[in-house]
FIVEXTOR-253094 format. One line per 8 residues: number of its first residue (from 1); their letters; for each residue x, y, z of C-alpha. Coordinates in steps of 0.05 Angstrom, whole numbers, plus 32768, in hexadecimal, padded with zeros to 4 digits. Each point is the difference from the previous one (the first is absolute). Layout:
// residues N
NUM> a> X Y Z ~ ...
***
This chain:
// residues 615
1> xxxxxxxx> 7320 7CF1 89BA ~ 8022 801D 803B ~ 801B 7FD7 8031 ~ 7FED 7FFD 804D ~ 8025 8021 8030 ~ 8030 7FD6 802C ~ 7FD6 7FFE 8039 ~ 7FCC 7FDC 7FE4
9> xxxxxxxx> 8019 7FB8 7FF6 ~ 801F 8003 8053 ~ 7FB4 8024 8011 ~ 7FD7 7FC5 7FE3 ~ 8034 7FCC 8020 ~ 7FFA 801B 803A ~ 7FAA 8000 7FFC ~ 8006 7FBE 7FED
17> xxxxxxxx> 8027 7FEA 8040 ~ 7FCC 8024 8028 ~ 7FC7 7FDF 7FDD ~ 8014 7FB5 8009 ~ 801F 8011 8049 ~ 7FB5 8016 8016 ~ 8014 8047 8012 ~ 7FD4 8023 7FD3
25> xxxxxxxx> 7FC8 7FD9 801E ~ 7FCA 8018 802C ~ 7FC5 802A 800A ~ 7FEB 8037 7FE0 ~ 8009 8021 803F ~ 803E 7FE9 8011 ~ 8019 801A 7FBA ~ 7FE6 8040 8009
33> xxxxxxxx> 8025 8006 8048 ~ 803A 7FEE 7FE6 ~ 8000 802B 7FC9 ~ 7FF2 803F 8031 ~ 8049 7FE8 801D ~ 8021 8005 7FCA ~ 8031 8037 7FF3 ~ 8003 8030 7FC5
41> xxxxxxxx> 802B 7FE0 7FC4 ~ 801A 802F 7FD0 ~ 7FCC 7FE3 7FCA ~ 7FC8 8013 8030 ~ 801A 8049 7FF7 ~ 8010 8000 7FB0 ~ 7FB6 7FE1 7FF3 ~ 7FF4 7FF3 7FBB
49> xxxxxxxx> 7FED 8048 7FE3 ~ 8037 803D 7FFE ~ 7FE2 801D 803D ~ 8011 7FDB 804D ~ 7FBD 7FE2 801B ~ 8026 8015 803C ~ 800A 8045 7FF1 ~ 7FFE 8034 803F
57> xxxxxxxx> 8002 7FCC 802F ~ 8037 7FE3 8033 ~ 801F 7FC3 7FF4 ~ 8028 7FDB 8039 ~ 8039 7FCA 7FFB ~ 8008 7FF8 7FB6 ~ 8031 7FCC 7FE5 ~ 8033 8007 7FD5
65> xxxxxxxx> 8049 7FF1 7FE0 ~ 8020 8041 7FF1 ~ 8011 8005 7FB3 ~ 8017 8048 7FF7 ~ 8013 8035 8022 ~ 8005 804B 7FE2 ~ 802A 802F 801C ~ 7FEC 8039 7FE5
73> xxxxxxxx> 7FC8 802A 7FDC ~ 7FBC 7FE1 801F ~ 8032 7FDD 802E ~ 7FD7 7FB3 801D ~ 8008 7FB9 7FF3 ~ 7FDC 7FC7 7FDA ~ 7FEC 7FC1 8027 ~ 7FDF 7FC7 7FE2
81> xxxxxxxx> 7FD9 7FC1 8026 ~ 8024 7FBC 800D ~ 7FEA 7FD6 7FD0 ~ 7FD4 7FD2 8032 ~ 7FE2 804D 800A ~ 7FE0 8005 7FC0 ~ 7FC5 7FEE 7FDA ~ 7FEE 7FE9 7FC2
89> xxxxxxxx> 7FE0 8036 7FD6 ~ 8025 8021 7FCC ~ 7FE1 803B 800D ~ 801D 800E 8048 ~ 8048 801D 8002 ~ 8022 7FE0 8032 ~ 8034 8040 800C ~ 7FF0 8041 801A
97> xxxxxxxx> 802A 8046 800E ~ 800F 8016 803C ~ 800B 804B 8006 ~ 8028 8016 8038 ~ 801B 804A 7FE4 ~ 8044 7FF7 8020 ~ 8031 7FCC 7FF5 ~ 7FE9 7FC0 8017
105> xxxxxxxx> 8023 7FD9 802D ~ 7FE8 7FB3 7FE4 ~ 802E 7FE1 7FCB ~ 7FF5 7FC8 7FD1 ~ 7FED 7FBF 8012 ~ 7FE7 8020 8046 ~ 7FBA 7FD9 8010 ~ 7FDB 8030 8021
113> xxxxxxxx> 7FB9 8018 8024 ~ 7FDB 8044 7FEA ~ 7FCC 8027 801B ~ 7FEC 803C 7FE6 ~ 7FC7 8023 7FCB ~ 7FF7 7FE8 7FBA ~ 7FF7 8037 7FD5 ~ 8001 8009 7FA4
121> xxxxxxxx> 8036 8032 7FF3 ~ 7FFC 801F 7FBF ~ 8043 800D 7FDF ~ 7FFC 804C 7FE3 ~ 7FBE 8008 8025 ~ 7FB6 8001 7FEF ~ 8005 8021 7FC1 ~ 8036 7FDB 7FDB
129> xxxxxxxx> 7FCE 7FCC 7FFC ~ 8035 7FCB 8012 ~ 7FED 7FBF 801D ~ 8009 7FFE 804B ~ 802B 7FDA 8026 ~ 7FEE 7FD1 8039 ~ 8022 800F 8047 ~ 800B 7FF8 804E
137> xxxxxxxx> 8017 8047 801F ~ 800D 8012 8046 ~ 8018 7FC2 8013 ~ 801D 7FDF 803C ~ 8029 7FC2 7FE3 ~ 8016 7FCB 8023 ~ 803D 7FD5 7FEE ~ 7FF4 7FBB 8012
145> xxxxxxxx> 8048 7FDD 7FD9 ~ 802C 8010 7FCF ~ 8025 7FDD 7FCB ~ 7FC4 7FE0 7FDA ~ 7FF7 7FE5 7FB6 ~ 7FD7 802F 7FDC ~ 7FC2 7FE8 7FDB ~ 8004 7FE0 7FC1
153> xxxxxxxx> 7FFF 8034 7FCF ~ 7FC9 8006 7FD3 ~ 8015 7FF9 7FB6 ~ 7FEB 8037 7FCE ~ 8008 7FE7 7FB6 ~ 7FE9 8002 7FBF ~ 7FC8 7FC5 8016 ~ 7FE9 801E 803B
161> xxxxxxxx> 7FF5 804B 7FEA ~ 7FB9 7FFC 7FDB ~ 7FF2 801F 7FB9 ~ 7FCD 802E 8014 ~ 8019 8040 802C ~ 7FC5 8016 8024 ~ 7FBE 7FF3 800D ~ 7FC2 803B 7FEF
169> xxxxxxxx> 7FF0 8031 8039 ~ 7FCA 7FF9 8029 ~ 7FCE 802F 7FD4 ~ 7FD7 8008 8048 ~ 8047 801B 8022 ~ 8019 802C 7FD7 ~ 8025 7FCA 7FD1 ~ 8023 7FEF 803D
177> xxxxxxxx> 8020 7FB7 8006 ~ 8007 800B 8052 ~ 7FC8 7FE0 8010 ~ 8004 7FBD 7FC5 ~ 8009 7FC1 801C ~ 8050 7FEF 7FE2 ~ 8004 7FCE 7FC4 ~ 804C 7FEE 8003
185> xxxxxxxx> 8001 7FD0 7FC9 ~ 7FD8 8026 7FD4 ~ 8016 804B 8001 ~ 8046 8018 800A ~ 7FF9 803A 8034 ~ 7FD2 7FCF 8029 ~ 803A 7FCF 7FFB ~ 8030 8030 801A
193> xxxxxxxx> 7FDC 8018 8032 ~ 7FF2 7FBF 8023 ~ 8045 7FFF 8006 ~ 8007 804C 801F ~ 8031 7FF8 803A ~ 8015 7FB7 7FF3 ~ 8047 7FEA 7FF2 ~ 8008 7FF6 7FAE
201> xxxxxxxx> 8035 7FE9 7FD3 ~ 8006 8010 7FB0 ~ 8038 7FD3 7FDB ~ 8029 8025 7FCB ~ 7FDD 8031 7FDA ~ 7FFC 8032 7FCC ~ 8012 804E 8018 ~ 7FC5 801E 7FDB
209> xxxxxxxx> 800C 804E 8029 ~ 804A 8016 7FFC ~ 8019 8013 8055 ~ 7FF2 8046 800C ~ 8019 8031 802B ~ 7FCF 7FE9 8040 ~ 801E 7FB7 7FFB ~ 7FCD 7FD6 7FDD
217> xxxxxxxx> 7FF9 7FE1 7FC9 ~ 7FC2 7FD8 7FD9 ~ 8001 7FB4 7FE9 ~ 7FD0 7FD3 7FDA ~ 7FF9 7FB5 8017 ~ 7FDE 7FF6 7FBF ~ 8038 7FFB 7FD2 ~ 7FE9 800D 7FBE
225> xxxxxxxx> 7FC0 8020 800D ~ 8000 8043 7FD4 ~ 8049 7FFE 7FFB ~ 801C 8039 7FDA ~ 803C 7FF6 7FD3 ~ 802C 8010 8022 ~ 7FE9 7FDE 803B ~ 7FCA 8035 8022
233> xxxxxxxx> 7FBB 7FF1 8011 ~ 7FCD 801F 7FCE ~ 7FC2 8026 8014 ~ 7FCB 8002 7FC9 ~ 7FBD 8004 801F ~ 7FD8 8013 8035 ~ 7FF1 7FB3 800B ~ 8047 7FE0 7FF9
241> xxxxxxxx> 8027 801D 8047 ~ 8031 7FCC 7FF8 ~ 7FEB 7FD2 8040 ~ 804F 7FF0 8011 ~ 801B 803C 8013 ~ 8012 800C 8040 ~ 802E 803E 8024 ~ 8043 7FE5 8025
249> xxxxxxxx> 801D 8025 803B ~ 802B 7FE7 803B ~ 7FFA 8007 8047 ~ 8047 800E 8011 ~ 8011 804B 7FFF ~ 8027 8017 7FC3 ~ 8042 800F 802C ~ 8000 7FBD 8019
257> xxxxxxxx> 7FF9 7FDE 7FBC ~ 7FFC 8027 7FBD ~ 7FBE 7FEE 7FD3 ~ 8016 7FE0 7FBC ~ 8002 802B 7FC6 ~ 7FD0 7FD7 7FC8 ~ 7FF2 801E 7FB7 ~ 7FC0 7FEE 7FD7
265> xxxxxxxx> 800D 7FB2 7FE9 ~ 802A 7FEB 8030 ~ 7FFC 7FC5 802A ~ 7FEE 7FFB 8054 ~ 8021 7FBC 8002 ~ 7FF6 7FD1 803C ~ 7FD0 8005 803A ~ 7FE4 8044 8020
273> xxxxxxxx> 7FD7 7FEF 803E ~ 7FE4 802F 8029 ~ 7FB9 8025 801C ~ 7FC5 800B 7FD6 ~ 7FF5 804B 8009 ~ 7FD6 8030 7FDC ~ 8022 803B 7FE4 ~ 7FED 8052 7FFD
281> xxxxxxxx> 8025 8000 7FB9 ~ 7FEF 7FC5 7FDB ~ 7FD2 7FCF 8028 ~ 8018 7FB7 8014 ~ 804B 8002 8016 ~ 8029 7FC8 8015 ~ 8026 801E 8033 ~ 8042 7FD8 7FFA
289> xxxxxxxx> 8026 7FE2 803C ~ 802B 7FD0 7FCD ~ 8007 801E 7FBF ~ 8019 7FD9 7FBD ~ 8032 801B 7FD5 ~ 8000 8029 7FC4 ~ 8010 7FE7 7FBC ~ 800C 8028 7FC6
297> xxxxxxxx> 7FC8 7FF9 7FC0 ~ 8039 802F 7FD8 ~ 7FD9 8035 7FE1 ~ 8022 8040 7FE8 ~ 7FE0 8046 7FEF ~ 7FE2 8000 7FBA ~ 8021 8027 7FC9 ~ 7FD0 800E 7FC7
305> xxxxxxxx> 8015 8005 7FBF ~ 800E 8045 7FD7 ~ 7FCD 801C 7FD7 ~ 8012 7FFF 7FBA ~ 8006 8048 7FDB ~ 7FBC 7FFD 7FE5 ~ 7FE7 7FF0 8049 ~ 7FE0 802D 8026
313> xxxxxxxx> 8010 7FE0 804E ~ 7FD1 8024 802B ~ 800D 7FE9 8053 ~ 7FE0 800B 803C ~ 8027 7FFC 804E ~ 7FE3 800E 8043 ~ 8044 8017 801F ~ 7FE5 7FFC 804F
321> xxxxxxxx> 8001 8044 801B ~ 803B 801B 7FE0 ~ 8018 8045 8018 ~ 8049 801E 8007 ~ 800E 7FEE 8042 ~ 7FFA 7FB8 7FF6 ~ 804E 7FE4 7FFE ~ 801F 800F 7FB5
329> xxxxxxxx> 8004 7FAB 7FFE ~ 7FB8 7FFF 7FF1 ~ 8003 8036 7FCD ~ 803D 7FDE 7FDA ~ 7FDB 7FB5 800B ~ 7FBF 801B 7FE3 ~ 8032 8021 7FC5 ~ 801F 7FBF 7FF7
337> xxxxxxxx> 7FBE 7FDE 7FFF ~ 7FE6 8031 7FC6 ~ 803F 7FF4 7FD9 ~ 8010 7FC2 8006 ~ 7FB9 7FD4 800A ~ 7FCC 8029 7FDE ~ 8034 800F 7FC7 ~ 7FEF 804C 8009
345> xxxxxxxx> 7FC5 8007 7FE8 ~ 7FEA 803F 7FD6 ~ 7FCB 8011 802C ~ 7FF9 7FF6 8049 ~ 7FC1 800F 802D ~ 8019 8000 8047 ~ 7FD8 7FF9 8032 ~ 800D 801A 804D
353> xxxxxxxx> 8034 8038 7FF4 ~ 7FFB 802E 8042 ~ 800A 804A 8009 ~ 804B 8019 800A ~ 8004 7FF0 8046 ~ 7FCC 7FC1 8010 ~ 7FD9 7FFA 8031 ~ 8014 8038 801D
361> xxxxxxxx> 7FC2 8026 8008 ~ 800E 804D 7FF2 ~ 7FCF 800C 7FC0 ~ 803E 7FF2 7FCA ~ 7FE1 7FDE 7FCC ~ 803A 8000 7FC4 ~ 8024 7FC9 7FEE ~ 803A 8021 7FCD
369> xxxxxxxx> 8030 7FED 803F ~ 7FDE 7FBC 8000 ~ 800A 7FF5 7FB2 ~ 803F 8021 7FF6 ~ 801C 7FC6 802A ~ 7FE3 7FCB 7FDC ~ 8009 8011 7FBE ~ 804D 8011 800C
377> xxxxxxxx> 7FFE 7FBC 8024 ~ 7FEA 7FDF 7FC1 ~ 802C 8022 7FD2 ~ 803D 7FF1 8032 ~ 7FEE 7FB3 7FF7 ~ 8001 8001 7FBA ~ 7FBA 8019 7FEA ~ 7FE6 8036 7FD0
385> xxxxxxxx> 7FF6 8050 8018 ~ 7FBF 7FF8 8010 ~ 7FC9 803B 8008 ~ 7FC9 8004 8027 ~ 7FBC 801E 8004 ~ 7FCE 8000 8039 ~ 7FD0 8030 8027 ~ 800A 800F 8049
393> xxxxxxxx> 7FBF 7FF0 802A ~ 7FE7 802B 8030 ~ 801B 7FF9 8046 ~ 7FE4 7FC0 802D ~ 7FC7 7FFB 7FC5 ~ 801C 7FBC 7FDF ~ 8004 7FC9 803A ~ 8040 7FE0 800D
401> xxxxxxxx> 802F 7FFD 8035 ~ 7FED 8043 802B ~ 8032 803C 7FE5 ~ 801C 7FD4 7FC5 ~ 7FCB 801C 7FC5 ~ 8012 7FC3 7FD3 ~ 7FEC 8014 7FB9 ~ 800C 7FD6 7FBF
409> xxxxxxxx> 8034 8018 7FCC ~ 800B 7FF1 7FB4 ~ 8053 7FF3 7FF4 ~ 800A 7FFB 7FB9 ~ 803A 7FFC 7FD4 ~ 800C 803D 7FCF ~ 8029 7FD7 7FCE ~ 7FCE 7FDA 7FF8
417> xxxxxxxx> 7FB8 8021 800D ~ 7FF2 8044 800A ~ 7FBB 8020 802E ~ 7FD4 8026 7FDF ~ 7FF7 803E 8030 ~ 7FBA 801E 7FFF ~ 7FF3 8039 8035 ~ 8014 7FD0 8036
425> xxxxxxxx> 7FC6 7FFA 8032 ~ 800B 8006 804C ~ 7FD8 7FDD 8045 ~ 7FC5 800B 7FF4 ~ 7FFB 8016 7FB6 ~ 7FDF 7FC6 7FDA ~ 801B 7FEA 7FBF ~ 7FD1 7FF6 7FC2
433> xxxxxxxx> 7FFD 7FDF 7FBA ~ 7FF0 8029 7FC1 ~ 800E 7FF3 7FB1 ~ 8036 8025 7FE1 ~ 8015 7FED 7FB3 ~ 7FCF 7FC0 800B ~ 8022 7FE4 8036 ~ 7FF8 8001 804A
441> xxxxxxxx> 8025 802E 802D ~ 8001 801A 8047 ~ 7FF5 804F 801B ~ 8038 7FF4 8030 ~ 8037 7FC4 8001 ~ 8014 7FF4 802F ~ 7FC6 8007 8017 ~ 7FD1 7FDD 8049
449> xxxxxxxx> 7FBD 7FE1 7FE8 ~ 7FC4 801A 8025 ~ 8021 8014 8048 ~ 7FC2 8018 801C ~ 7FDE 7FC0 7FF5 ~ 7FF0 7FE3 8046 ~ 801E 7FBD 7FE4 ~ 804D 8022 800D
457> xxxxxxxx> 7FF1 8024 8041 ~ 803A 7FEA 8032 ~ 801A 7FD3 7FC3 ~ 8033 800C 7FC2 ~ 7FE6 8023 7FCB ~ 800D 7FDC 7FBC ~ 8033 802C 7FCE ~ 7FFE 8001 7FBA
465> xxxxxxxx> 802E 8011 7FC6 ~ 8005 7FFB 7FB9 ~ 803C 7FE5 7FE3 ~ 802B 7FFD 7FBF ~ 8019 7FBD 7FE4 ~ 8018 7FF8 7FB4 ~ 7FCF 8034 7FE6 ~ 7FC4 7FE1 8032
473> xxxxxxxx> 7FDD 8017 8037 ~ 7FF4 7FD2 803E ~ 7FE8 8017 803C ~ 800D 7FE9 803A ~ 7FDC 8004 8051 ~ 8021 7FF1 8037 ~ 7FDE 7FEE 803B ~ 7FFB 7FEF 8044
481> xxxxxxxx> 7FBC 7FE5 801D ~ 7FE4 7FFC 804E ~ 8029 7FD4 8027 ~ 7FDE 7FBF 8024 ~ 8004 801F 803C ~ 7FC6 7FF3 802D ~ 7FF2 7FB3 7FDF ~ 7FF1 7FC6 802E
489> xxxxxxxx> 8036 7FCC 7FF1 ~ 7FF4 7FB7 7FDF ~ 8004 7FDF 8046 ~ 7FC6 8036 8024 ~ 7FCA 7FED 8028 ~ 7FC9 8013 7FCA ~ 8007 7FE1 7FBE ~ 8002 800F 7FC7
497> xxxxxxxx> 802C 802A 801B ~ 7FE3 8050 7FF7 ~ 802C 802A 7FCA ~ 7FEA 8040 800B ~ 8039 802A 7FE2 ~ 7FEA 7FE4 7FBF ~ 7FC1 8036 7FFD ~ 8034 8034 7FF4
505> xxxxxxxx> 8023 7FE1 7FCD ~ 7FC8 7FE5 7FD5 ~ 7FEB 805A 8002 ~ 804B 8006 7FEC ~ 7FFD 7FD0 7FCC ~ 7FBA 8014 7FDE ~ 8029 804A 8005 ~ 803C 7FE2 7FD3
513> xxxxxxxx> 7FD5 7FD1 7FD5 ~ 7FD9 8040 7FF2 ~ 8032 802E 7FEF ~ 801A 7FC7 7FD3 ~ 7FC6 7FFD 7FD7 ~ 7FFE 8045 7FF6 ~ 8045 7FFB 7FD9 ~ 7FF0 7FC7 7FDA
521> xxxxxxxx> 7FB7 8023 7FF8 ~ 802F 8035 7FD4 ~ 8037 7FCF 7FE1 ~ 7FDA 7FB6 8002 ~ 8049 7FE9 7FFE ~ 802A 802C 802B ~ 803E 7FE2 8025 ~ 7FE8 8001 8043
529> xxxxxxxx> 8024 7FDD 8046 ~ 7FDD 7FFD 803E ~ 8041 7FF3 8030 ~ 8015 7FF8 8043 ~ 7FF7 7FEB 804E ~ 7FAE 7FE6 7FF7 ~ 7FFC 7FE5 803E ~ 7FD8 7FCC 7FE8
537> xxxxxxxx> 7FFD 7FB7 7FE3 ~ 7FF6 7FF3 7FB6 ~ 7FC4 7FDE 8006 ~ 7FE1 8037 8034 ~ 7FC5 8030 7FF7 ~ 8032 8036 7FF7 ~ 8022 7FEB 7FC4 ~ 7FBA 7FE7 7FE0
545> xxxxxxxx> 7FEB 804F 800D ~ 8041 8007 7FDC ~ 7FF7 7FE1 7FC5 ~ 7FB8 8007 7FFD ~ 7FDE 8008 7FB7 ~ 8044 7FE5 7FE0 ~ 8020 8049 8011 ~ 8041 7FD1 801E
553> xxxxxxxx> 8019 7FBF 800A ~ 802E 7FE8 8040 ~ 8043 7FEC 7FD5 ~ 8010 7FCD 8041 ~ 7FCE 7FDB 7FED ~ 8025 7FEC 7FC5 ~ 8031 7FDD 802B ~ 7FF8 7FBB 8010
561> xxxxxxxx> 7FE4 7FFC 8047 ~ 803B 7FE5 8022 ~ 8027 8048 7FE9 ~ 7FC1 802F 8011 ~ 8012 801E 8047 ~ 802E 8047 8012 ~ 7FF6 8000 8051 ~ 8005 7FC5 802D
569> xxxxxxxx> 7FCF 8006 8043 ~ 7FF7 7FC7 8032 ~ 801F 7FD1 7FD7 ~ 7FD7 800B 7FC9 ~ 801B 801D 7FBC ~ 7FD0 8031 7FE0 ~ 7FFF 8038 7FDA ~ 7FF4 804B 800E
577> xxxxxxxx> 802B 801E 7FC9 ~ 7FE1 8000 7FB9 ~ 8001 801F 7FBF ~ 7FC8 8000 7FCF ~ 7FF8 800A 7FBA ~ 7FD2 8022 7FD0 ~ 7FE6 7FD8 7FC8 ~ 802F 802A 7FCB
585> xxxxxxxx> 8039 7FDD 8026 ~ 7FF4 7FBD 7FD8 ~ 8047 7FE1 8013 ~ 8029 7FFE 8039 ~ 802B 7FD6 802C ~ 7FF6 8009 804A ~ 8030 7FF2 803C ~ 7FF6 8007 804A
593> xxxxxxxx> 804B 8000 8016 ~ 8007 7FDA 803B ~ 8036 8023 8024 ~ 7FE8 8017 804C ~ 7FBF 7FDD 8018 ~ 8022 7FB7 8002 ~ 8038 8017 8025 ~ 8010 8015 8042
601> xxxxxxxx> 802F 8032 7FF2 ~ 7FD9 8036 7FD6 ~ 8005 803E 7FE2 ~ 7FB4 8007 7FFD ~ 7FC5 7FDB 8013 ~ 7FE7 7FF9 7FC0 ~ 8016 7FE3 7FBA ~ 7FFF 802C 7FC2
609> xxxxxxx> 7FE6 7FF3 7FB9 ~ 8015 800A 7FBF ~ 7FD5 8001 7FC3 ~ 801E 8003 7FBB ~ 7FDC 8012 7FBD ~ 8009 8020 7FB9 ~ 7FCE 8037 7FFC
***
């Protein structure tokens, strides 16, 4: 049940007095004069849909408490109604921005007048498909005293944040939820937006989004809901969006007070209080004007164990852009990482290795300079001689950071496993399967599968190679599928929320799951891995394409639930990262290695994984 907002109990009081006293009395006409006098309350602006009934229009004299003030980016100040101001419904915020573009010259606690023209800014603009946000601009304000208690906060908990996260778009708008009438207490993102603007307060909480490097960090009110093990929220479906998250900034400027660094499992203990606002990145933000304190949850990097000598450990690691003129401490953490968390695996399918110079955008589209580093890195911290094998893309032809041509690259140890070279294919030279001695093999390893299918145009091609291990063959794709780029967040105006980069990597997955089947159409049960960045969930579309027809299996789905995530993103822990198995591959232990996406200090955005097996 969620619980009213504070308003509400002083509102009806104050009804009640005007009831017995006689003042609500009177003629119809008299009502309806009296109403005309009135002046515009905030509530009156917010309405009880998304969009202002007020929008376009000039408002005059509107009351408020000042609650906020932001100095900087879209620079304004929050004011909320008195509570003898407000009304009753739920559905009415009683706080509103005020968007002056320079620095405003109210403070807290200032009660003030403002005139100006309510507007719906959209954060990101039209086509994010964010929600908008509800505002005065060009204002004149008028300070009428200073010094004044600010309105009760309202209390966001575990009881007052509903179950349910959304309500279903309007089919007749789009799927917009604009133009719905708010239910607060029975959908979340109504709930939190009938308290856009307003002056909220969360009591300690669990840091669910590590702080990253634009000061902000994400928190669940809801302490156990989906909790991870090691103290994360879990995504795992389209239909559980984890209702108690919420994004924390601050309103005083980073030089003036530094934003707490929080890791993944930590605790926000105390009170943050601040503004309701709605964020570009991330939705519903509680812009903080008191902020709680940070208490360690205690969680280290993972270490996975060492493959046995009859294991084969196969890995796979999106190392973020790495190119030679990133600073050599990267180079030699990612080494360390390699060594000393995923045990050095035998193989390793990286995923974002750039050209020799970055993003520098001259048409250089090798990486020896790129992989030298790395693998003397790895060997300097301990780790085996790897070597590598990968095929240079064509220039600007495999998305990315502009000038960067991120490929993927198989690192594998030669004590250990040795590639089987077969005419090595180049861009655009698709690889094949044919029989040779009865079992499968490929015309060129390494080798790109299908690069002229439209399903890789401005996206990584997958690579393929054929490996030795103990007398058996495994091989082994590495790949890296079509970003999310372009999808309209969990918190947009139209829900469900439209996912359109997933068209691209259902094509690339039917491509894979294709070219899987033709290998085990050969050798029914070939060694095969499907590895690498995914960029999609374990229970998606994608990795149903994947395994489609029983050609693979999603090995993180043999983790419990509470272990299945390699990225964190808005506070929710989910995975991108996978590794799949053909059905020849009949035991195996699995690890995601949970060493960056908790934490705010990272190496990489992403987790790796680790399968082991005996082939």
């Amino acid at each position: 049940m969620r619980s009213s907002h504070p308003r509400s109990a002083a509102v009806a009081a104050l009804v009640a007095t005007a009831l017995a006293t006689g003042l609500l009395a009177g003629t119809a006409d008299a009502a309806e004069g009296a109403a005309s006098a009135d002046p515009t309350r905030i509530h009156d602006i917010q309405g009880t849909t998304r969009i202002s009934p007020l929008v376009g229009k000039q408002v005059t004299d509107v009351a408020g408490i000042v609650t906020g003030v932001r100095t900087y980016g879209s620079r304004g100040f929050w004011i909320q109604s008195a509570e003898a101001d407000a009304d009753t419904d739920e559905a009415t915020s009683e706080g509103v921005f005020v968007f002056t573009s320079s620095v405003p010259t109210v403070a807290v606690g200032d009660a003030v007048t403002v005139s100006g023209l309510v507007g719906e800014y959209i954060p990101g603009g039209v086509s994010s498909g964010n929600q908008s946000v509800t505002q005065i601009s060009k204002p004149v304000v008028t300070v009428v005293s200073s010094g004044n208690a600010l309105p009760a906060a309202a209390s966001v908990d575990a009881y007052s944040v509903p179950c349910a996260y959304a309500p279903e778009g309007d089919a007749a708008a789009a799927g917009s939820i604009n133009g719905l009438t708010l239910e607060p207490s029975r959908y979340a993102l109504d709930y939190y937006e009938s308290l856009e603007g307003m002056n909220i307060a969360i009591g300690t909480s669990r840091v669910v989004g590590a702080t990253d490097p634009y000061a902000a960090m994400w928190v669940t009110v809801k302490s156990w809901e989906n909790r991870a093990q090691r103290g994360g929220t879990v995504y795992g479906s389209y239909e559980s969006q984890n209702t108690g998250r919420l994004q924390i900034q601050q309103l005083a400027p980073l030089a003036q007070q530094p934003f707490p660094v929080a890791n993944v499992g930590d605790r926000l203990t105390g009170t943050t209080e601040g503004p309701l606002d709605f964020n570009q990145f991330g939705g519903y933000t509680l812009v903080a004007r008191t902020l709680g304190t940070v208490a360690s949850g205690g969680i280290a990097p993972e270490k996975t164990r060492a493959q046995a000598s009859n294991e084969l450990a196969v890995a796979t690691y999106n190392v973020e852009n790495l190119d030679p003129t990133d600073p050599q401490e990267k180079f030699d953490n990612l080494a360390k990482a390699v060594v000393e968390n995923l045990a050095s695996p035998d193989i390793l399918a990286l995923e974002e290795i750039q050209d020799d110079n970055g993003a520098k955008n001259d048409g250089t589209v090798s990486a020896e300079a790129t992989l030298t580093k790395f693998t003397q890195a790895i060997t300097a911290a301990g780790g085996p001689a790897y070597q590598w094998r990968t095929i240079n893309p064509e220039d600007k032809k495999d998305g990315g950071e502009p000038g960067g041509n991120i490929r993927q690259v198989f690192l594998f140890n030669p004590a250990r496993v040795s590639f089987t070279e077969r005419a090595p294919g180049d861009a655009v030279t698709a690889t094949g399967v044919v029989k040779q001695n009865g079992k499968a093999a490929l015309t060129h390893s390494p080798g790109r599968i299908d690069p002229a299918n439209p399903a890789w145009a401005d996206s990584r091609k997958p690579l393929a190679g054929e490996f030795v291990f103990r007398g058996k063959t495994v091989f082994v794709i590495a790949n890296h599928f079509g970003s999310k780029g372009g999808d309209q967040g969990l918190t947009s105006s139209i829900q469900p929320p439209v996912r359109s980069s997933e068209a691209k990597r259902l094509l690339q997955a039917q491509a894979v799951n294709g070219f899987v089947k033709d290998i085990l159409a050969v050798e029914k049960k070939a060694a095969v891995l499907v590895v690498g960045d995914i960029n999609d969930f374990e229970f998606s579309n994608t990795t149903k394409a994947l395994e489609d027809g029983g050609a693979l299996y999603a090995a993180i789905k043999s983790l419990p639930r509470s272990e299945r995530y390699s990225y964190v993103f808005q506070g929710n822990a989910q995975v991108l990262d996978q590794i799949l198995t053909s059905p020849g591959i009949k035991h195996f232990t699995y690890d995601s290695v949970h060493i960056n996406a908790e934490f705010s200090d990272q190496n990489s955005d992403h987790d790796p994984q680790v399968v082991r097996f005996r082939p």
